[in-house]
Biopython code that builds the backbone (N, CA, C, O; Angstrom):
import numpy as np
from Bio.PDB.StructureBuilder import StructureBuilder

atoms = [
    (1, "UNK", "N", (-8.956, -24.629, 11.085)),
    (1, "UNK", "CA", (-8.141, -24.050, 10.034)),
    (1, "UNK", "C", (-6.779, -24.732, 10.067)),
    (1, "UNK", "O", (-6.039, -24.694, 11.050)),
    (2, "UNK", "N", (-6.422, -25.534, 8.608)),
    (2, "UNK", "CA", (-5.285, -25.820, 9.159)),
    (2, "UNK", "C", (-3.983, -25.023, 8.405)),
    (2, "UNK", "O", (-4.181, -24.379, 7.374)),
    (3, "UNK", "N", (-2.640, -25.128, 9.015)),
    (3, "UNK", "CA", (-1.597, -24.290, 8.897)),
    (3, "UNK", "C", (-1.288, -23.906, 7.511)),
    (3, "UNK", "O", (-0.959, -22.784, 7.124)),
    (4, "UNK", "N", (-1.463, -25.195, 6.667)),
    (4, "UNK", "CA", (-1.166, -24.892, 5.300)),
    (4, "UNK", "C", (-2.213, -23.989, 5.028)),
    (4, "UNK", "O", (-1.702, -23.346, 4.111)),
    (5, "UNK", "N", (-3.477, -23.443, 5.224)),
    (5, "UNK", "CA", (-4.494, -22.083, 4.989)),
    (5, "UNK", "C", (-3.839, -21.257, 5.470)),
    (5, "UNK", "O", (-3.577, -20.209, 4.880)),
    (6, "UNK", "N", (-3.320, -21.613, 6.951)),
    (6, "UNK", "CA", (-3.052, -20.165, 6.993)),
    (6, "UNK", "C", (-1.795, -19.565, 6.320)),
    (6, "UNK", "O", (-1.795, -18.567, 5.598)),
    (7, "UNK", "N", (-0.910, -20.186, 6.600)),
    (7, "UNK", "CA", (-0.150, -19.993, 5.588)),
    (7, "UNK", "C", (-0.234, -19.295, 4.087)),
    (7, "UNK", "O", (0.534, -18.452, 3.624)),
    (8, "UNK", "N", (-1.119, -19.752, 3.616)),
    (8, "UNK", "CA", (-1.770, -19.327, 2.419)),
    (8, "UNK", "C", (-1.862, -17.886, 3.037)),
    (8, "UNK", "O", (-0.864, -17.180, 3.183)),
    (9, "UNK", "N", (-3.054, -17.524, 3.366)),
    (9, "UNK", "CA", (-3.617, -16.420, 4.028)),
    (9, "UNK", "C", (-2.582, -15.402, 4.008)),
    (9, "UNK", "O", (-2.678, -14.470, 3.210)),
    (10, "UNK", "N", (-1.453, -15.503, 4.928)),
    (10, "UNK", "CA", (-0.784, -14.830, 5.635)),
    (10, "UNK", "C", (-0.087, -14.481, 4.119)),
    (10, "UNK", "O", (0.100, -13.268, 4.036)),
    (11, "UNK", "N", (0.315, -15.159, 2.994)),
    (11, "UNK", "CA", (1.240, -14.960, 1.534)),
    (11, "UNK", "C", (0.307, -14.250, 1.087)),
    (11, "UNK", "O", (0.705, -13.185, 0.614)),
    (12, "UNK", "N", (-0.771, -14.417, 1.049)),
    (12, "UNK", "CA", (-1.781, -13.437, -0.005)),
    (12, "UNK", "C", (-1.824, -12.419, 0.821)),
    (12, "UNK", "O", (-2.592, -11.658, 0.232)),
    (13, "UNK", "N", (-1.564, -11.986, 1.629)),
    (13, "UNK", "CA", (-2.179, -11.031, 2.458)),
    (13, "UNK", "C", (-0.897, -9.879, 2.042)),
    (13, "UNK", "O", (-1.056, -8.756, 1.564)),
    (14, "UNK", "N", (0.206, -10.462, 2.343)),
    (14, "UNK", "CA", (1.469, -9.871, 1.924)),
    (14, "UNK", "C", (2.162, -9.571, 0.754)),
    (14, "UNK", "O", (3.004, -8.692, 0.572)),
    (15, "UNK", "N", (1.615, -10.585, -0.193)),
    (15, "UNK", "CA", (1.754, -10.258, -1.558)),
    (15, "UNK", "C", (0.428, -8.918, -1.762)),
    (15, "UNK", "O", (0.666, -7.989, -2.534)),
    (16, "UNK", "N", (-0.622, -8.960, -1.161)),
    (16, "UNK", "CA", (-1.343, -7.975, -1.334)),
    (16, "UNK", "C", (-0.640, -6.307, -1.169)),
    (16, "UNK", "O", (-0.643, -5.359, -1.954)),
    (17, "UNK", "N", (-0.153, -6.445, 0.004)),
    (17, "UNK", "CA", (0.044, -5.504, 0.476)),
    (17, "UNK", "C", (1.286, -5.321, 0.030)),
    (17, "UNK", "O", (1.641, -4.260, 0.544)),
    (18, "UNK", "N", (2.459, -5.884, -0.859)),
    (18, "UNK", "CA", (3.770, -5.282, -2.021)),
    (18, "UNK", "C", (3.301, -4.831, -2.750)),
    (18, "UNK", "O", (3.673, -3.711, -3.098)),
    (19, "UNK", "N", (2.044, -5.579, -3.475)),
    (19, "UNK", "CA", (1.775, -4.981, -4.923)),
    (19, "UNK", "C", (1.023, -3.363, -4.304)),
    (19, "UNK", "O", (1.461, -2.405, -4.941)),
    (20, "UNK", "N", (0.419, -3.138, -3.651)),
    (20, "UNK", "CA", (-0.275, -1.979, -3.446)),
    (20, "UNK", "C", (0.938, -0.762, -2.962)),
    (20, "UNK", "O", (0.743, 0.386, -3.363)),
    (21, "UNK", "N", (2.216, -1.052, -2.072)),
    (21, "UNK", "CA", (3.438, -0.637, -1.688)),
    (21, "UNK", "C", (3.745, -0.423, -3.182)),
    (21, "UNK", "O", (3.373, 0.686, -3.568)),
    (22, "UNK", "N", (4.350, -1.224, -4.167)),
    (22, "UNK", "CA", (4.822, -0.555, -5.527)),
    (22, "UNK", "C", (3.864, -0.147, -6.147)),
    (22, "UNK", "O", (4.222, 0.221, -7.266)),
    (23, "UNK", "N", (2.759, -0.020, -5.967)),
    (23, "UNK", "CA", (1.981, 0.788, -7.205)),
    (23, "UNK", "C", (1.681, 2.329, -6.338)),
    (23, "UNK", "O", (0.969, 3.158, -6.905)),
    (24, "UNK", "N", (2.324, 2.685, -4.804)),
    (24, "UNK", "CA", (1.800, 4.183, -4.112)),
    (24, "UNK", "C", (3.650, 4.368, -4.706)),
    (24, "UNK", "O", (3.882, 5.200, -5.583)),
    (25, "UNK", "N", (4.753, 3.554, -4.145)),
    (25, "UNK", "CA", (5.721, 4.339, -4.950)),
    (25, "UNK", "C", (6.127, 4.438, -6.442)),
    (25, "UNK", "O", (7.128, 5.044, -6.825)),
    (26, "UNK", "N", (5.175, 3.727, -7.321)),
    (26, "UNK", "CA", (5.059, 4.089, -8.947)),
    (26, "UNK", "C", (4.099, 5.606, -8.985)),
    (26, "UNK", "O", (3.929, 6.091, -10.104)),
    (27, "UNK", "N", (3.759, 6.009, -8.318)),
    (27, "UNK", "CA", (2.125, 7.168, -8.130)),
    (27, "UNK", "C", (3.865, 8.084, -7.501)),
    (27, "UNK", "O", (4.514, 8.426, -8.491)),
    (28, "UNK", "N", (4.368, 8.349, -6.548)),
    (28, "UNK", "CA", (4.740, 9.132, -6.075)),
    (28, "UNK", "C", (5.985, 9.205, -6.986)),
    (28, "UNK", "O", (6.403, 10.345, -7.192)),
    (29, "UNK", "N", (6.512, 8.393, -7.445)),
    (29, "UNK", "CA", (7.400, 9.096, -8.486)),
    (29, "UNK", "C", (6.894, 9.725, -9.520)),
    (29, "UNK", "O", (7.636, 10.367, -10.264)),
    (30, "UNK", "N", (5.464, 9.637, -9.748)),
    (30, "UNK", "CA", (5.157, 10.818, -11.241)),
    (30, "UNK", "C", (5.796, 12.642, -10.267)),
    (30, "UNK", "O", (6.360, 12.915, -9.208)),
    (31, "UNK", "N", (5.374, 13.231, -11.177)),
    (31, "UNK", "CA", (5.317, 14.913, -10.734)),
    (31, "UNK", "C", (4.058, 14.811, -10.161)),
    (31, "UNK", "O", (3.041, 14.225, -10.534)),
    (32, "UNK", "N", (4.377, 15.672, -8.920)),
    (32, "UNK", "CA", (2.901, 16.484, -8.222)),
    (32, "UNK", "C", (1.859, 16.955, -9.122)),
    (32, "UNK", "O", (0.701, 16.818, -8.726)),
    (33, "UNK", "N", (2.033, 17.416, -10.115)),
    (33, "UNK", "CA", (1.305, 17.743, -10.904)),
    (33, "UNK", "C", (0.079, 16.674, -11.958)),
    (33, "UNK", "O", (-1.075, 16.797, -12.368)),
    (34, "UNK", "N", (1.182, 15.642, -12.038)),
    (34, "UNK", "CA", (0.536, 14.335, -13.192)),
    (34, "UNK", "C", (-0.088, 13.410, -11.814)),
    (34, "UNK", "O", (-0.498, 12.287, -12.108)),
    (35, "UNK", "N", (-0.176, 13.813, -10.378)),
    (35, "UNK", "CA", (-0.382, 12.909, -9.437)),
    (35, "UNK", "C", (-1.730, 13.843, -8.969)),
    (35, "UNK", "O", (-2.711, 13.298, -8.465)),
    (36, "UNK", "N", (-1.659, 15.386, -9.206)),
    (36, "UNK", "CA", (-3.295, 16.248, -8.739)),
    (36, "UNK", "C", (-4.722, 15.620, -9.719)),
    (36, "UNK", "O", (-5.941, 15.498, -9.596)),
    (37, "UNK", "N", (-3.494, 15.308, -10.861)),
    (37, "UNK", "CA", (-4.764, 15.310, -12.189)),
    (37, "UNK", "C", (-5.078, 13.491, -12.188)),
    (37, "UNK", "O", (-5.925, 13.232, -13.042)),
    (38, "UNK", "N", (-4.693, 12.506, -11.597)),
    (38, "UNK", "CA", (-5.005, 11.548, -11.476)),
    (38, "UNK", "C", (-5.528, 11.440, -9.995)),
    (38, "UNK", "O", (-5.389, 10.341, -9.457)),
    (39, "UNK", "N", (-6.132, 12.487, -9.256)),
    (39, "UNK", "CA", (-6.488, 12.587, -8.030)),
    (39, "UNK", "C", (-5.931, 11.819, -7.166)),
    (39, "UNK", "O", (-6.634, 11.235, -6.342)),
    (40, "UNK", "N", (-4.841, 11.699, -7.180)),
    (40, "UNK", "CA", (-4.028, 11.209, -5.682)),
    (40, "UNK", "C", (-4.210, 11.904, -4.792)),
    (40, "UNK", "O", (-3.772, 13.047, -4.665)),
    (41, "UNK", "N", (-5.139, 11.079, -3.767)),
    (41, "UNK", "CA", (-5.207, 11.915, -2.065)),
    (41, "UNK", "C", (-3.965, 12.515, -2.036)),
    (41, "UNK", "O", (-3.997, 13.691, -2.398)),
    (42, "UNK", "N", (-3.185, 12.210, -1.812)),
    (42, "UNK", "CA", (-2.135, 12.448, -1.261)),
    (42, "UNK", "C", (-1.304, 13.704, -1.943)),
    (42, "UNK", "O", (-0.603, 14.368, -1.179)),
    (43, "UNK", "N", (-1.336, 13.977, -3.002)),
    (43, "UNK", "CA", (-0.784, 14.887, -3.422)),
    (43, "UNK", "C", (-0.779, 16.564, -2.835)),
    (43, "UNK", "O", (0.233, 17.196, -2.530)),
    (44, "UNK", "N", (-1.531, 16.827, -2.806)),
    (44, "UNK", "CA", (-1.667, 18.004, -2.001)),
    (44, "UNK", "C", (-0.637, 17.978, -0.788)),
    (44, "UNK", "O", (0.303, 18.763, -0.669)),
    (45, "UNK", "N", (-0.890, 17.179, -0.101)),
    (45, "UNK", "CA", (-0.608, 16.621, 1.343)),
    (45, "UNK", "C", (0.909, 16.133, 1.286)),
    (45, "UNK", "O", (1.439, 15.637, 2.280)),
    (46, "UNK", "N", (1.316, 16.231, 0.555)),
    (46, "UNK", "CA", (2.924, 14.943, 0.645)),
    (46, "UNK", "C", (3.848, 15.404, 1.856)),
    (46, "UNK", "O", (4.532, 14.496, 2.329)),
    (47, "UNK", "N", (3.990, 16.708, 2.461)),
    (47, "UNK", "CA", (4.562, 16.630, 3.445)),
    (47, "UNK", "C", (4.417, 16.157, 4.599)),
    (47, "UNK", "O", (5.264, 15.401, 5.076)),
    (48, "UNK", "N", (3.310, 16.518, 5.263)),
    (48, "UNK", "CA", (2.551, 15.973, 6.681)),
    (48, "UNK", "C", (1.944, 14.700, 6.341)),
    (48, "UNK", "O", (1.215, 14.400, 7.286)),
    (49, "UNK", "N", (1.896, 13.782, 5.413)),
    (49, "UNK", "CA", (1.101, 12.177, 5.400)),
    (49, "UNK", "C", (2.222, 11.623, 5.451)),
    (49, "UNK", "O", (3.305, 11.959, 4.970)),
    (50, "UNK", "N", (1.756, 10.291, 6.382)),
    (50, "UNK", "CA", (2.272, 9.568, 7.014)),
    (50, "UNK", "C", (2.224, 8.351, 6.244)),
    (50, "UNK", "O", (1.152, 8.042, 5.723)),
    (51, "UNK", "N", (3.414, 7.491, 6.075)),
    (51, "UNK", "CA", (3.892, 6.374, 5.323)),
    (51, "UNK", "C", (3.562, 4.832, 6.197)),
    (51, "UNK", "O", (4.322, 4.371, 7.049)),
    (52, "UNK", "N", (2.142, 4.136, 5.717)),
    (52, "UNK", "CA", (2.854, 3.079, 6.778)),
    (52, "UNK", "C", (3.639, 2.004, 5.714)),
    (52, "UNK", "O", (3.501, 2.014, 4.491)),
    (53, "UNK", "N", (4.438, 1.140, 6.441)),
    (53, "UNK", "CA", (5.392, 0.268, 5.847)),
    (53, "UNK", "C", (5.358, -0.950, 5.674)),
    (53, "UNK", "O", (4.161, -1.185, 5.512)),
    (54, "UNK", "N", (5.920, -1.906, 5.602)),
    (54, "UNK", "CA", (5.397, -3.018, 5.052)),
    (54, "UNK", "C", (4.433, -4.026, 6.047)),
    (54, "UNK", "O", (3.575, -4.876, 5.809)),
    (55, "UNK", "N", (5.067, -3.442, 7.341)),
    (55, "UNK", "CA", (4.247, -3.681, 8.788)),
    (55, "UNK", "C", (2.894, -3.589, 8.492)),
    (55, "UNK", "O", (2.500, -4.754, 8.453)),
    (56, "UNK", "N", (2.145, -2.984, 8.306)),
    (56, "UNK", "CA", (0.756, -2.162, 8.436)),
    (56, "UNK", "C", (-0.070, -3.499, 8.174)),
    (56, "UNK", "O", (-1.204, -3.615, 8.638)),
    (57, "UNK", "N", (0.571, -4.581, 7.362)),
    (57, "UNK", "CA", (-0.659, -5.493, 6.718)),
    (57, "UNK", "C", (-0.931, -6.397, 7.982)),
    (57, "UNK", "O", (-2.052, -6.883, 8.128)),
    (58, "UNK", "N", (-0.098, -6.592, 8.743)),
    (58, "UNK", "CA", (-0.391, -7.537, 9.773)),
    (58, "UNK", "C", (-1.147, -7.128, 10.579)),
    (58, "UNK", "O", (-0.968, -6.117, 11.257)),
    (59, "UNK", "N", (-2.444, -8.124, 10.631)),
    (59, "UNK", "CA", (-3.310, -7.987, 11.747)),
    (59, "UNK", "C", (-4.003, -6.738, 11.589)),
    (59, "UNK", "O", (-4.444, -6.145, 12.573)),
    (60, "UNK", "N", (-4.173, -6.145, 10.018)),
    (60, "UNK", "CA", (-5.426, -5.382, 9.448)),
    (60, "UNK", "C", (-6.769, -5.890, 9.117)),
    (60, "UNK", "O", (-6.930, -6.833, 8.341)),
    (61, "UNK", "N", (-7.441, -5.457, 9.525)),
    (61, "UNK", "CA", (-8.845, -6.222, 9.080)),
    (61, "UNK", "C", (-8.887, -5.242, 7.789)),
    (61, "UNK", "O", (-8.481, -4.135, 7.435)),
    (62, "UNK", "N", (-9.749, -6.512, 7.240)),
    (62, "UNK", "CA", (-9.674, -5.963, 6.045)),
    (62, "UNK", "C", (-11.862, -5.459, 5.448)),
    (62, "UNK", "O", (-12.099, -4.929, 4.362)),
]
sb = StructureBuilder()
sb.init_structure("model")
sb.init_model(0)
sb.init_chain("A")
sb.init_seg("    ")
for serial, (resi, resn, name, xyz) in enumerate(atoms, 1):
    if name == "N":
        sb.init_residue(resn, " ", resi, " ")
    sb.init_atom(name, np.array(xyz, "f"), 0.0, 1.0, " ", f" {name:<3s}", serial, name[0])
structure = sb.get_structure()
């Protein structure tokens, strides 16, 4: 494998994981309500769930 792949790799991997980061905080700024009826796990739950951060993508299998 050479560096310029991985390289690659490692940008897609991270651009993956912004776009999915702004589209859970585009979801959590609706109302709880417009977020039950588009079945967001999370809605119910918003106090006790846990946020991971931009960290999380590294060295996730996918």
């Amino acid at each position: 494998m050479s560096i310029l792949s991985s390289i690659g790799r490692i940008a897609t991997e991270f651009s993956e994981a912004r776009a999915r980061y702004q589209t859970e905080r585009a979801i959590h700024a609706l109302p709880i309500e417009l977020q039950k009826d588009i079945g967001w796990p999370e809605a119910a739950d918003t106090k006790t769930s846990t946020r991971h951060g931009v960290g999380s993508w590294a060295g996730g299998a996918k």
